[in-house]
C-alpha positions as CSV (number, residue, x, y, z in Angstrom):
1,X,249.0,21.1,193.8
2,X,252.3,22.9,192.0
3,X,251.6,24.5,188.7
4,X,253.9,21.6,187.1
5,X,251.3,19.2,188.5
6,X,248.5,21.1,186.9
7,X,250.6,21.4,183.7
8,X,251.6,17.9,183.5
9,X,247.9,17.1,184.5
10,X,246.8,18.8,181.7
11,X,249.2,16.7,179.0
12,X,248.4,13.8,180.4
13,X,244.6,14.1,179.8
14,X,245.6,15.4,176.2
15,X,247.4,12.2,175.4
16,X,245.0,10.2,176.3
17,X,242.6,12.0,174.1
18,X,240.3,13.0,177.3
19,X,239.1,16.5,176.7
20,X,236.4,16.6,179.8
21,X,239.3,16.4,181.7
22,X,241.4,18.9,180.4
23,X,238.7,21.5,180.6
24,X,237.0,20.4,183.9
25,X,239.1,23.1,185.7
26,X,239.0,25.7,183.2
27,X,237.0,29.0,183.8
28,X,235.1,31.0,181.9
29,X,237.0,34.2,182.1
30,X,240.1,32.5,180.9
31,X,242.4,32.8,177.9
32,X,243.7,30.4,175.6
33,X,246.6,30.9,173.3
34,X,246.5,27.3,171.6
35,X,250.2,25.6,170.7
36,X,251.5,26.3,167.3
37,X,248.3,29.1,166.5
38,X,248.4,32.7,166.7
39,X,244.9,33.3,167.8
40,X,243.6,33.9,171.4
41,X,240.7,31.8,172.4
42,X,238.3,34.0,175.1
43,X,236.0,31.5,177.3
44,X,235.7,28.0,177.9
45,X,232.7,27.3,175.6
46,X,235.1,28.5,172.8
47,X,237.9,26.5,174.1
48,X,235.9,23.3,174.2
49,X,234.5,23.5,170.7
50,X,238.6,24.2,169.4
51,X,239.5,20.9,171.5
């Protein structure tokens, strides 16, 4: 899978408002930087309770 496939994997699941999705790939040790926010978001527990 290309990294546009991710990306556009990712947008897709965020349109349709399916956030299990989204996150089922994420990893615990990775960073967030969340559109339009200057705060960094460490961990995917703390990413899921921001989505």
């Amino acid at each position: 899978m290309t990294l546009t496939e991710i990306v556009q994997r990712g947008w897709d699941s965020v349109a349709a408002g399916d956030m299990d999705t989204l996150v089922a790939e994420y990893t615990e040790d990775m960073i967030f930087i969340m559109p339009g926010q200057t705060d960094l978001i460490e961990g995917i527990s703390k990413a899921k309770k921001k989505l």
